[in-house]
Kinemage of the C-alpha trace (Angstrom):
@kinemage 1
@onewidth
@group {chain A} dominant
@subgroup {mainchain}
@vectorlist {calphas} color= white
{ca unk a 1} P 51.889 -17.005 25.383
{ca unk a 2} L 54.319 -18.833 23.086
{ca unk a 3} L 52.084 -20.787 20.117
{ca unk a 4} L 52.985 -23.341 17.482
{ca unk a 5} L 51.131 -23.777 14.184
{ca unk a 6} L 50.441 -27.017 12.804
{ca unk a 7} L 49.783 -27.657 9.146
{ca unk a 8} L 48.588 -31.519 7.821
{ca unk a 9} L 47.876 -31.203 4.169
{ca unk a 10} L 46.185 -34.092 2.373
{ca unk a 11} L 44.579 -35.165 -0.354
{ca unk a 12} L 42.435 -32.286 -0.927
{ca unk a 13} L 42.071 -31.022 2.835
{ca unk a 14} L 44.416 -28.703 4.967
{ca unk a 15} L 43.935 -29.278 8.423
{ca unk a 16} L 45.247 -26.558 10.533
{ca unk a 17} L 45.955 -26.653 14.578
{ca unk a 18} L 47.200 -23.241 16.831
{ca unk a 19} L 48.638 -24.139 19.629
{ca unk a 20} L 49.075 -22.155 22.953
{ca unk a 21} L 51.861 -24.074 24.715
{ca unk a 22} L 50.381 -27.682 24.358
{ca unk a 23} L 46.731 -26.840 24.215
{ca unk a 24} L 45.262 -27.238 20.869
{ca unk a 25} L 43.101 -23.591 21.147
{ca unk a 26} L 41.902 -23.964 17.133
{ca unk a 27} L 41.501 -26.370 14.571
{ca unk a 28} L 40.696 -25.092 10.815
{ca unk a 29} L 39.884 -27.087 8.199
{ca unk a 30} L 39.862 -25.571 4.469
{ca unk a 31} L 39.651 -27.439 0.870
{ca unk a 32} L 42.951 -27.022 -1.701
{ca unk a 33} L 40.968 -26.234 -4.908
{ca unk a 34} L 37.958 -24.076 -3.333
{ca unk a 35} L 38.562 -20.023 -2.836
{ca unk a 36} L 37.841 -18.520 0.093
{ca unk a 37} L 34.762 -16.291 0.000
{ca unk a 38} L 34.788 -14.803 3.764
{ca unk a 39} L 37.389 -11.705 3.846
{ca unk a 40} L 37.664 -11.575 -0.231
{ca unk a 41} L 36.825 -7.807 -1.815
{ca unk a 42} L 34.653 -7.963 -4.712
{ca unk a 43} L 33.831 -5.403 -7.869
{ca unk a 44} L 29.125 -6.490 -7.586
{ca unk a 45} L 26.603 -5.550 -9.336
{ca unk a 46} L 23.346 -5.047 -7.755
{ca unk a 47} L 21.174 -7.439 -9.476
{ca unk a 48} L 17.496 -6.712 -7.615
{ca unk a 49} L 16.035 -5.625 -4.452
{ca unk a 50} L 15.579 -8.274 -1.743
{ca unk a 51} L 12.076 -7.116 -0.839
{ca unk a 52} L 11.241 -7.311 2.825
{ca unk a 53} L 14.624 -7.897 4.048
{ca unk a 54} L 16.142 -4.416 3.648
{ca unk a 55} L 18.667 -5.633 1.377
{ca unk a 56} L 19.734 -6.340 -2.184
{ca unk a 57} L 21.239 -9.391 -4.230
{ca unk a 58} L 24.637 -8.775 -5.865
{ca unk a 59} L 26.172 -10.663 -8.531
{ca unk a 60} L 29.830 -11.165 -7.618
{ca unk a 61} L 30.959 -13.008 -10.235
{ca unk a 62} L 30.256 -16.496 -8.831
{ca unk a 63} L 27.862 -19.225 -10.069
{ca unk a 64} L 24.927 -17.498 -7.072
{ca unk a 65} L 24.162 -14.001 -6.276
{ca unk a 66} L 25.071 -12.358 -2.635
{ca unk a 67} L 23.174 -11.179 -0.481
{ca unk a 68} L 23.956 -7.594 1.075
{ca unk a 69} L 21.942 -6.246 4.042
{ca unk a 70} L 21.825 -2.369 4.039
{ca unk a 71} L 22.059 -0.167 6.665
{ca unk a 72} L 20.463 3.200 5.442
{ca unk a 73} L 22.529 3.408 1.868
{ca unk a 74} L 20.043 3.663 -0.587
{ca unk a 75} L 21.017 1.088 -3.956
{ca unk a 76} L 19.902 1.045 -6.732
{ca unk a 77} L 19.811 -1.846 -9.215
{ca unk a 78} L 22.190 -1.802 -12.030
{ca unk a 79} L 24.886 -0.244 -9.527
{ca unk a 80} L 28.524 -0.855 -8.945
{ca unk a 81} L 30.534 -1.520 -5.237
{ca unk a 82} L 32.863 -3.236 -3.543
{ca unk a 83} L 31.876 -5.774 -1.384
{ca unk a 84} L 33.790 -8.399 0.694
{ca unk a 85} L 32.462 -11.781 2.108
{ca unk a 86} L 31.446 -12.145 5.719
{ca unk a 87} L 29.966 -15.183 5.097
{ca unk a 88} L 29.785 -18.968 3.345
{ca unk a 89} L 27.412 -20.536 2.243
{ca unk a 90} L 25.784 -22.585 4.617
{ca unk a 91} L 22.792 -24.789 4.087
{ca unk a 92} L 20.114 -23.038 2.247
{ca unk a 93} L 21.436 -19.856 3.079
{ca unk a 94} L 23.559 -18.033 0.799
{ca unk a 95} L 26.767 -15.852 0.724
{ca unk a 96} L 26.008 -12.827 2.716
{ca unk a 97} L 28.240 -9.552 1.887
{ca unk a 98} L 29.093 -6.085 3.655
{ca unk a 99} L 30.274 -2.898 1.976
{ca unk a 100} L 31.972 -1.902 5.137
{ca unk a 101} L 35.455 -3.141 3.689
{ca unk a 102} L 38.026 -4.109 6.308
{ca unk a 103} L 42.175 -5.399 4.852
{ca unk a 104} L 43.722 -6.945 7.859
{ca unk a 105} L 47.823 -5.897 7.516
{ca unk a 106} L 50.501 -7.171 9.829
{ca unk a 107} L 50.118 -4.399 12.563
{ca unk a 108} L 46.696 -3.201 12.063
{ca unk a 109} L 43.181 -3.920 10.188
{ca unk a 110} L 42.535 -0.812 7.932
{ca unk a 111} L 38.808 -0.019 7.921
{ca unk a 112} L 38.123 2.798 5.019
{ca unk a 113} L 34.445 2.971 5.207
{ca unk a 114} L 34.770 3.586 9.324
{ca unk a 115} L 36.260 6.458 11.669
{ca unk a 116} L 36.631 3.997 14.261
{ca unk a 117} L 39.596 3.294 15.734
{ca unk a 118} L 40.096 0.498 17.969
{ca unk a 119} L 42.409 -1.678 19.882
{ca unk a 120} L 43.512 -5.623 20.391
{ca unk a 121} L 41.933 -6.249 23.926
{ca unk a 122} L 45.326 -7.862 24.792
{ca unk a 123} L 47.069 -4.546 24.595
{ca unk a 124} L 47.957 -2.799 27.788
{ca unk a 125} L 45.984 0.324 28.591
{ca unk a 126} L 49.505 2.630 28.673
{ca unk a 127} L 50.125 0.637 24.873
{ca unk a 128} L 46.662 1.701 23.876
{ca unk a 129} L 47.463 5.334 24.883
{ca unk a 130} L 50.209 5.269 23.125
{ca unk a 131} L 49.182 3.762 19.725
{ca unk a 132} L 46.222 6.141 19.771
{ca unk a 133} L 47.898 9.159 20.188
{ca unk a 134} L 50.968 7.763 17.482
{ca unk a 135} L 48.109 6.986 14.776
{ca unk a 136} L 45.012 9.291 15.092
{ca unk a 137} L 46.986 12.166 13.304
{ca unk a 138} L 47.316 10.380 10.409
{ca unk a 139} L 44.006 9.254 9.615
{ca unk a 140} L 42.034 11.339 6.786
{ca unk a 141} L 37.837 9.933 7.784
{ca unk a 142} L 38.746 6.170 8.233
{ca unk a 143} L 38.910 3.604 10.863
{ca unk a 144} L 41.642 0.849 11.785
{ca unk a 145} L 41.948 -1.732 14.318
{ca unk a 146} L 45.555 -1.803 16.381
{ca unk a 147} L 46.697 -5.011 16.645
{ca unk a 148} L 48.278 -6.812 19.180
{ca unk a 149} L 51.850 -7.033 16.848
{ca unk a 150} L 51.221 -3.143 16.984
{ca unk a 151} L 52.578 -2.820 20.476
{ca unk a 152} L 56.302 -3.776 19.308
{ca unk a 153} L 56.408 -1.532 15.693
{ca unk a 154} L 58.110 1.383 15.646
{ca unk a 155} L 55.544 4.707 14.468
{ca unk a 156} L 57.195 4.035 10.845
{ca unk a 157} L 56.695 0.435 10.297
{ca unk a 158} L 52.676 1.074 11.401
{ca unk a 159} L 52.441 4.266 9.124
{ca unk a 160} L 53.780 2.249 6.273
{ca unk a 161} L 51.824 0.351 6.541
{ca unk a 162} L 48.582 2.410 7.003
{ca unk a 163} L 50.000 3.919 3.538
{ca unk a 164} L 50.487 0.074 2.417
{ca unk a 165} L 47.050 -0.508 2.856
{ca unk a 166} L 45.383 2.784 1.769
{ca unk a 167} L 47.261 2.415 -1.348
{ca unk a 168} L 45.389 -0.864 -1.815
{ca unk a 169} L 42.268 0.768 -1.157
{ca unk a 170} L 42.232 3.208 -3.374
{ca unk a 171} L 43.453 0.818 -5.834
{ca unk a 172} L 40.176 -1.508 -5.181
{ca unk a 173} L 38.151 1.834 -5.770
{ca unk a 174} L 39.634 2.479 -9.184
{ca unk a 175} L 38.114 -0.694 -10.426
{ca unk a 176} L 34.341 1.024 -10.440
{ca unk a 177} L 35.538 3.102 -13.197
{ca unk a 178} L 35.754 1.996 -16.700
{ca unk a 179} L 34.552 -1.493 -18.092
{ca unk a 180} L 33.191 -3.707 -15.359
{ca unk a 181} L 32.139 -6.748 -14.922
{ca unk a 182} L 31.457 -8.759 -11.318
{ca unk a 183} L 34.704 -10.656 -10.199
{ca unk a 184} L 37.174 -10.847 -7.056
{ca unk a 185} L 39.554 -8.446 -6.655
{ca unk a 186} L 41.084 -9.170 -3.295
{ca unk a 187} L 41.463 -13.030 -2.188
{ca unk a 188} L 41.662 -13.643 1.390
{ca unk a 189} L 44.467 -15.722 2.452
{ca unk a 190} L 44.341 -19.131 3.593
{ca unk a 191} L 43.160 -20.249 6.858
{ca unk a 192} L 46.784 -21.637 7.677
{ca unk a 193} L 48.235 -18.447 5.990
{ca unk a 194} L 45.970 -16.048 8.371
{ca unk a 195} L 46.632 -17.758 11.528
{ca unk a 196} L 50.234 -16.675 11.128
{ca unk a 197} L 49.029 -13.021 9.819
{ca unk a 198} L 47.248 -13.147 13.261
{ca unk a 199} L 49.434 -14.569 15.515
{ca unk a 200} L 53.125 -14.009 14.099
{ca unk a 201} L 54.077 -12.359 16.551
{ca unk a 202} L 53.908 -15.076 19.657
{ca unk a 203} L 54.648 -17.814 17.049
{ca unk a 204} L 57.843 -19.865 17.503
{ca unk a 205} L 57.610 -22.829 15.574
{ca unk a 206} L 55.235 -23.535 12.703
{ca unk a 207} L 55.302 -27.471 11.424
{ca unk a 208} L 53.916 -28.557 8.130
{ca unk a 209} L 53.961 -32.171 6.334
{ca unk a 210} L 52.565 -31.108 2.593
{ca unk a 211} L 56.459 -29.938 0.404
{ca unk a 212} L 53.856 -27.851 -1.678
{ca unk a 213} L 52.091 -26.297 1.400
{ca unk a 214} L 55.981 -25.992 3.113
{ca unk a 215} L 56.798 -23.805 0.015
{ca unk a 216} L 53.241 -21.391 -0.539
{ca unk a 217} L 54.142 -20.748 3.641
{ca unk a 218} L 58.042 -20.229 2.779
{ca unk a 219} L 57.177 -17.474 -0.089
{ca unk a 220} L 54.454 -16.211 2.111
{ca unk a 221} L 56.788 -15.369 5.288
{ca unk a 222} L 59.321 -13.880 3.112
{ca unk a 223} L 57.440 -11.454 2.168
{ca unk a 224} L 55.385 -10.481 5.190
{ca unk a 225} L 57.622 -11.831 8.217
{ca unk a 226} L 61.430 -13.158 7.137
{ca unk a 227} L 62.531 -14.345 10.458
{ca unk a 228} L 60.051 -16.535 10.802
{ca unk a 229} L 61.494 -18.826 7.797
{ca unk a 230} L 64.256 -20.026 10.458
{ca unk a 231} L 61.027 -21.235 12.497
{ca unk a 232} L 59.478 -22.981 9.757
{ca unk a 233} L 59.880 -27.116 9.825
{ca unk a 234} L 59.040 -29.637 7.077
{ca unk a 235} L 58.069 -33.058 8.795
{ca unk a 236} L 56.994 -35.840 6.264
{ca unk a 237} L 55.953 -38.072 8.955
{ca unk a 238} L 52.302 -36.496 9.715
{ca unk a 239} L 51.347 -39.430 12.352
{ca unk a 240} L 54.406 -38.136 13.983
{ca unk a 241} L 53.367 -34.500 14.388
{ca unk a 242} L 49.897 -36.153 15.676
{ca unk a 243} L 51.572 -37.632 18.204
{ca unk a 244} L 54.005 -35.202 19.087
{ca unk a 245} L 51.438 -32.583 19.741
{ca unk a 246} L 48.206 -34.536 20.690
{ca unk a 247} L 45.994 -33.387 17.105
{ca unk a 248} L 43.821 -37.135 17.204
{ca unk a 249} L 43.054 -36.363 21.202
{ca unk a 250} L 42.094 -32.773 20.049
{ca unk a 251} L 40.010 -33.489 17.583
{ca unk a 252} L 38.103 -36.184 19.510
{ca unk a 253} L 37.762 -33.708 22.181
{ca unk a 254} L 36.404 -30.901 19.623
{ca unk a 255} L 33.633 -33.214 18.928
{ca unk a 256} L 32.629 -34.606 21.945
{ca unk a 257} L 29.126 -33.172 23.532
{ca unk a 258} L 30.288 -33.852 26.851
{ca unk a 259} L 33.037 -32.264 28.696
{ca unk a 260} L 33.858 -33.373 32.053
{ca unk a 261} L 35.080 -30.432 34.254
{ca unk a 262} L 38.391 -30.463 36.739
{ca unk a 263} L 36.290 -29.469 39.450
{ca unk a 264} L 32.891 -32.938 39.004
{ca unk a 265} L 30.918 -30.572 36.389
{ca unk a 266} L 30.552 -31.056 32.936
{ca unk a 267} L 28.561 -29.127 30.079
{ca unk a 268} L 27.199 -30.544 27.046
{ca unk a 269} L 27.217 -29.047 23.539
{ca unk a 270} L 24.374 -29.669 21.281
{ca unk a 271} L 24.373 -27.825 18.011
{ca unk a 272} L 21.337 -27.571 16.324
{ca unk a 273} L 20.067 -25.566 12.422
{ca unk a 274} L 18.654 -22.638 14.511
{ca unk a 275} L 21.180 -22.019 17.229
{ca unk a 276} L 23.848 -23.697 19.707
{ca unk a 277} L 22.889 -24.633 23.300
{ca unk a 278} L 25.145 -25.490 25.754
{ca unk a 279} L 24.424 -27.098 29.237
{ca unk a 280} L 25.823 -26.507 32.115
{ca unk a 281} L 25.700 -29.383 35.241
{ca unk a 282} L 27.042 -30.024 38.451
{ca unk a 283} L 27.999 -33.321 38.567
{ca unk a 284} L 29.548 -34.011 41.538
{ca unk a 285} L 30.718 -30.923 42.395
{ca unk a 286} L 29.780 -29.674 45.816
{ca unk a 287} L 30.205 -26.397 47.552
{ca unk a 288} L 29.526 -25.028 51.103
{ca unk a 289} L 25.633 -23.708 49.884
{ca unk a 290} L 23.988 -24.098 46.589
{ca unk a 291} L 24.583 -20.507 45.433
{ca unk a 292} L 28.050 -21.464 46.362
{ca unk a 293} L 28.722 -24.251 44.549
{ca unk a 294} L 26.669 -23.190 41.579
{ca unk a 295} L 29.065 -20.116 41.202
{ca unk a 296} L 31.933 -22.106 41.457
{ca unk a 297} L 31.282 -24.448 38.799
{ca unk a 298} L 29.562 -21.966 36.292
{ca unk a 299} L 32.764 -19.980 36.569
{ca unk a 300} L 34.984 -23.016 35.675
{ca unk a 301} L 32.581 -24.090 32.912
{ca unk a 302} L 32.557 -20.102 31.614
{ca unk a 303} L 36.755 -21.360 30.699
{ca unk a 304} L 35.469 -24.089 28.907
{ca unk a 305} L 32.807 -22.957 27.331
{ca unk a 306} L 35.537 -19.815 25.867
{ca unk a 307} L 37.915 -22.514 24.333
{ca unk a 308} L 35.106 -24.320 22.941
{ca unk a 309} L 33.301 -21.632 21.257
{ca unk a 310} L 36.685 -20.450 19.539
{ca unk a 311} L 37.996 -24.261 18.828
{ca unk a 312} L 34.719 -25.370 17.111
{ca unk a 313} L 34.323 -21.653 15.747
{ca unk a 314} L 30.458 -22.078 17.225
{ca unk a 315} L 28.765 -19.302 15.625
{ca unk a 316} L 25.185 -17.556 15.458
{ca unk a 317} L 23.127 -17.336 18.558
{ca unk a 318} L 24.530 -19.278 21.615
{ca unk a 319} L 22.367 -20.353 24.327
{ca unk a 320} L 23.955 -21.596 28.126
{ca unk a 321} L 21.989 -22.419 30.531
{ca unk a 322} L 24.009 -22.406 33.747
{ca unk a 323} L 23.263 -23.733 36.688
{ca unk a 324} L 20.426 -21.640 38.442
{ca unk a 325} L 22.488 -18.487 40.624
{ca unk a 326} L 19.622 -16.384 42.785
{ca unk a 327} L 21.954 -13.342 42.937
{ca unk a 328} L 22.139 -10.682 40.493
{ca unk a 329} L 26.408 -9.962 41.452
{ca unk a 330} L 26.760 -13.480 40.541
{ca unk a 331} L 24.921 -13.538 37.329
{ca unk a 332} L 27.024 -10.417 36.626
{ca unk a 333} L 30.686 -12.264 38.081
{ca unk a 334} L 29.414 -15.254 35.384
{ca unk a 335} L 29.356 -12.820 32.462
{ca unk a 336} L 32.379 -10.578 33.402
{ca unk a 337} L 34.228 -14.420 33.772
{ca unk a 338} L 32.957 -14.941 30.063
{ca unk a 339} L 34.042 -11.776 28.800
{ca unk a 340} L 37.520 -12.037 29.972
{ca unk a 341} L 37.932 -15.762 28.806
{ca unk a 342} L 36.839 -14.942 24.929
{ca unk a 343} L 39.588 -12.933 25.449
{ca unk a 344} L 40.552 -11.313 21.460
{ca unk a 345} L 37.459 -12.875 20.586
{ca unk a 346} L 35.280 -10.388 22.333
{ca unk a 347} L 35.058 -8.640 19.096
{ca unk a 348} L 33.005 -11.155 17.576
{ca unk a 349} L 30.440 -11.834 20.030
{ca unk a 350} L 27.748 -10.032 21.462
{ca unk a 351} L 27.003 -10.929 24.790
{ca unk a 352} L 23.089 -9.728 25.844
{ca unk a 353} L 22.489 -11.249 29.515
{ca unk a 354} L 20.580 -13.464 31.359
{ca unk a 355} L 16.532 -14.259 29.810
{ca unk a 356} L 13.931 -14.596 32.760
{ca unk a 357} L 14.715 -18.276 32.882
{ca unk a 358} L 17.871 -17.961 33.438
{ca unk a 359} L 19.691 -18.772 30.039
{ca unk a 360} L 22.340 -16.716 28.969
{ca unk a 361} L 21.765 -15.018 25.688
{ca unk a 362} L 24.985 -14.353 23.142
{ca unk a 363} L 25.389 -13.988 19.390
{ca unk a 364} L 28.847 -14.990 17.443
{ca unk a 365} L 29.488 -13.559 14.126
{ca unk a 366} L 29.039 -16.252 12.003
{ca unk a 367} L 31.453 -17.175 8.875
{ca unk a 368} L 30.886 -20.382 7.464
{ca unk a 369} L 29.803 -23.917 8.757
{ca unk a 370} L 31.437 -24.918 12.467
{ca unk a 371} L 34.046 -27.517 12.774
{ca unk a 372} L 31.803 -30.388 13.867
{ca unk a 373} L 29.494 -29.062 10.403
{ca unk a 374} L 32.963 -29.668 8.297
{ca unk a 375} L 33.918 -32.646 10.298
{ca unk a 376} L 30.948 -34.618 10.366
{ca unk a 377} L 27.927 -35.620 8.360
{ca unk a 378} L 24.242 -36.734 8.637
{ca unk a 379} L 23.949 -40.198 10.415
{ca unk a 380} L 22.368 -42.604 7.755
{ca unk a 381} L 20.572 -44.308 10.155
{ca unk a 382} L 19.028 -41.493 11.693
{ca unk a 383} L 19.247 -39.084 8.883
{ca unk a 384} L 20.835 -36.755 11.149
{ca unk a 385} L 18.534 -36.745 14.008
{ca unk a 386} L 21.019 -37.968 16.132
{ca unk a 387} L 17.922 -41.092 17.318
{ca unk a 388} L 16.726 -44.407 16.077
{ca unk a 389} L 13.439 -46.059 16.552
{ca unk a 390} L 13.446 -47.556 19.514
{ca unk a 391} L 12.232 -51.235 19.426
{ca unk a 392} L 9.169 -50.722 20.359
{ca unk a 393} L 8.462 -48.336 17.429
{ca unk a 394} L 10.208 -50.612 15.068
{ca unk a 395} L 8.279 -53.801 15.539
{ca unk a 396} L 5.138 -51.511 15.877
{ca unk a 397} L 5.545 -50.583 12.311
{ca unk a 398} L 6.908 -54.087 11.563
{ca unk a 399} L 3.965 -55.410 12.915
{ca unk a 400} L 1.717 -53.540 10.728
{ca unk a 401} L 3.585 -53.950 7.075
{ca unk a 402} L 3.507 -57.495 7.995
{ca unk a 403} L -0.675 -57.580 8.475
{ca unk a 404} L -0.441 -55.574 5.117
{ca unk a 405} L 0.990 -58.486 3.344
{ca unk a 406} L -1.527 -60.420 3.665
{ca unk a 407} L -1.574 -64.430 4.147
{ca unk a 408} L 1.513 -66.507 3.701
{ca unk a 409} L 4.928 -67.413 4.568
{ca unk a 410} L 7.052 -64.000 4.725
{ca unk a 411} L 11.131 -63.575 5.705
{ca unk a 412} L 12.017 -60.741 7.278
{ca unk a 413} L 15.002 -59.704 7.005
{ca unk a 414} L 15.968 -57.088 9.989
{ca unk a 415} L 19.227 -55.345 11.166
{ca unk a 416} L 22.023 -56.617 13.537
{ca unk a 417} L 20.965 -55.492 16.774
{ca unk a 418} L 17.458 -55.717 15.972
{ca unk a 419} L 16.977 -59.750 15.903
{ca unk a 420} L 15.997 -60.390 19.049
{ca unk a 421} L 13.795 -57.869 20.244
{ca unk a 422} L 11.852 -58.520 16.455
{ca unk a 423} L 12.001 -62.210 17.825
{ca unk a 424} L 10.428 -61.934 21.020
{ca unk a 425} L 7.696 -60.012 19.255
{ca unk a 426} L 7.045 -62.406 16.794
{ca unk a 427} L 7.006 -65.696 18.898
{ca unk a 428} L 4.873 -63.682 22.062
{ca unk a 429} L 2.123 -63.156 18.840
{ca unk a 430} L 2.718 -66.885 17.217
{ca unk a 431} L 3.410 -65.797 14.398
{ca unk a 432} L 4.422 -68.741 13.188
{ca unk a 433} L 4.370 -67.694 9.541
{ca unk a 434} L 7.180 -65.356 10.034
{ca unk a 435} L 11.197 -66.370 9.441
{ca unk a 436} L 13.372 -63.335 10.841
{ca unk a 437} L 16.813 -63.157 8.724
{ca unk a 438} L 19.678 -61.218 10.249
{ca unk a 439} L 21.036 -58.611 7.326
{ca unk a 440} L 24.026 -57.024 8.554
{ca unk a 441} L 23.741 -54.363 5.223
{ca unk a 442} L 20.554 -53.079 6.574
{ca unk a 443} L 20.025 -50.030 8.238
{ca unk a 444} L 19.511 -49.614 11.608
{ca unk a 445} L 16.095 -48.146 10.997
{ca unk a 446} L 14.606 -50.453 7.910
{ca unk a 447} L 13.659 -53.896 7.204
{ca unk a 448} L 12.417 -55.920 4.146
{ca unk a 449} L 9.633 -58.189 4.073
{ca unk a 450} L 9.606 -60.616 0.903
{ca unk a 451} L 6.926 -63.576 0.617
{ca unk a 452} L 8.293 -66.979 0.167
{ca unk a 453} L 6.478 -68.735 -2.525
């Protein structure tokens, strides 16, 4: 499908948008003056043992050590590897590093450290067998990844470029010889600059507000992809491009926890430290039977629940609970429905199967903080709880701080919204030593209790 890029730069922000006709399918966010850890190659050092977890800490050269799970390799500390960033930081947890190096390239991801060989799910099983058979010959004990671009090179442009990115390789490898010392090597691009490396092929029209931005994209596509500079457009106006392709609506949308369906069902998205759950209801939708209409709408929220995942790049272990299905085919017609809408993303998820109470079990790799994480903050009112006291609870404790005061005239000063409940109270109790004050600067949660002398 044909798909438009969207690039907003501000102040310190770069907002990016991929769209698939007029549906906003992802929204990236990254920050002008940060690098980008996740996909970067770096020369460590092993630093010590992370005992109990089967790992070790690295020092890559940044202000906190890495940590790299091990599979079997035996490290030692005081030794030298590359290393490349799978992913952020992200709360208490740190940056977390594999040595299984993958360089993405225009028609294929080159994976040194692998003999896999794999294809873009959105190849066709005769262009599979055909890539296959062009490439296999010319790998010497490595791995790569066809992508879906692959499908229109000729067999030169993708050996080239195998030879491109070998090169680089080896290149990467000479920098554990000689003087060391922990630093990057190989930045990742980006986010706006890898959605084109990903999607150049289907893209015709890429808009961007941000002169400086329009020129790092300009030099970018001359060097990778040329033709696409006749593509490229420079709008100044960015409340125009909003419009023009529906980013404010998107965004809401990306950030709502409710999403009604087409056909009366809607699921709800609550993301939480430990994992994302999402719900699935039936609203009003109605079928002939209840296995009947339960299918039906679990296999329309399965679409939704795709897009979402990808366009709020949910990650870590996912939880659905769909609407209760008796029979095993449909449980299986469910996942099969899930596994075809996640479509390219497939690769990233690991889908495990229904738990005894129903609940479908998945796991997305996990990069970095979601969009509604790097949207959104804490609510100050409900330090991030997403509740308040209810009244009850806050004249309870009210109540209380007001006994601890002791004798005399007190003002209380209270929250809007909180007056007249704290009111009621108060007069039901005859507390006639008690002035309530209406402090629009409070929060919703607080009060303050001063004696009048």
């Amino acid at each position: 499908m044909a798909k438009k890029l969207v690039v907003l730069g501000l102040k310190n922000d770069v907002f990016s948008f991929l769209l698939e006709g007029d549906e906003v399918v992802k929204i990236r966010l990254d920050s002008k003056d940060r690098r980008r850890v996740v996909g970067s190659v770096f020369l460590g050092k092993v630093k010590r043992l992370a005992k109990g977890m089967g790992g070790v800490f690295v020092d890559i050269g940044l202000d906190k050590e890495a940590y790299l799970p091990l599979k079997g390799e035996m490290l030692k500390v005081g030794d030298w590897i590359l290393v490349q960033g799978v992913r952020d930081e992200l709360g208490e947890k740190g940056i977390k590093l594999t040595n299984r190096i993958k360089i993405p390239g225009k028609y294929i991801v080159y994976m040194p450290e692998t003999q896999e060989v794999k294809c873009s799910s959105k190849l066709s099983t005769e262009d599979k067998c055909k890539l296959l058979d062009l490439i296999k010959e010319d790998l010497q004990n490595e791995g790569v990844i066809l992508r879906t671009a692959s499908a229109r090179a000729s067999k030169e442009d993708i050996l080239r470029e195998l030879q491109q990115l070998r090169g680089l390789y080896q290149s990467l490898k000479a920098k554990l010889r000689g003087n060391k010392k922990p630093q990057l090597l190989l930045e990742e691009l980006p986010q706006h600059l890898e959605l084109i490396r990903s999607h150049w092929s289907d893209l015709e029209g890429i808009f961007c507000n941000d002169v400086s931005l329009w020129h790092q994209i300009s030099n970018f596509l001359e060097g990778f992809e040329p033709s696409l500079l006749n593509k490229l457009y420079y709008v100044k106006d960015a409340s125009a491009l909003a419009v023009s392709f529906g980013l404010r609506e998107a965004l809401k949308r990306a950030l709502q926890k409710r999403l009604w369906l087409k056909g009366g069902g809607y699921i709800v998205i609550e993301e939480t430290e430990a994992m994302t759950v999402i719900d699935v209801n039936s609203g009003d939708a109605c079928g002939d039977t209840q296995e009947e209409n339960a299918l039906r709408t679990n296999l329309e929220a399965v679409k939704e629940i795709a897009k979402q995942i990808i366009l709020r790049d949910l990650g870590g272990i996912i939880m659905i609970d769909f609407i209760d299905m008796k029979e095993q085919g449909n449980k299986d017609k469910v996942i099969n429905a899930l596994k075809e809408a996640l479509g390219e993303d497939l690769c990233n998820v690991q889908i495990y199967g229904f738990t005894k109470l129903g609940v479908l079990e998945m796991a997305r790799r996990k990069s970095g903080k979601s969009l509604t994480q790097m949207l959104t903050e804490d609510c100050p009112h409900c330090n991030g709880s997403g509740r308040v006291k209810g009244d009850n609870l806050y004249v309870l404790e009210l109540d209380l701080d007001i006994e601890n005061h002791g004798a005399g005239f007190v003002e209380v000063y209270v929250p809007k919204g909180r007056k007249g409940a704290v009111e009621s109270y108060i007069n039901a109790k005859k507390m006639d030593h008690v002035v309530i004050i209406e402090d629009e600067n409070l929060d919703y949660n607080k009060y303050e209790i001063r004696h009048v002398r």
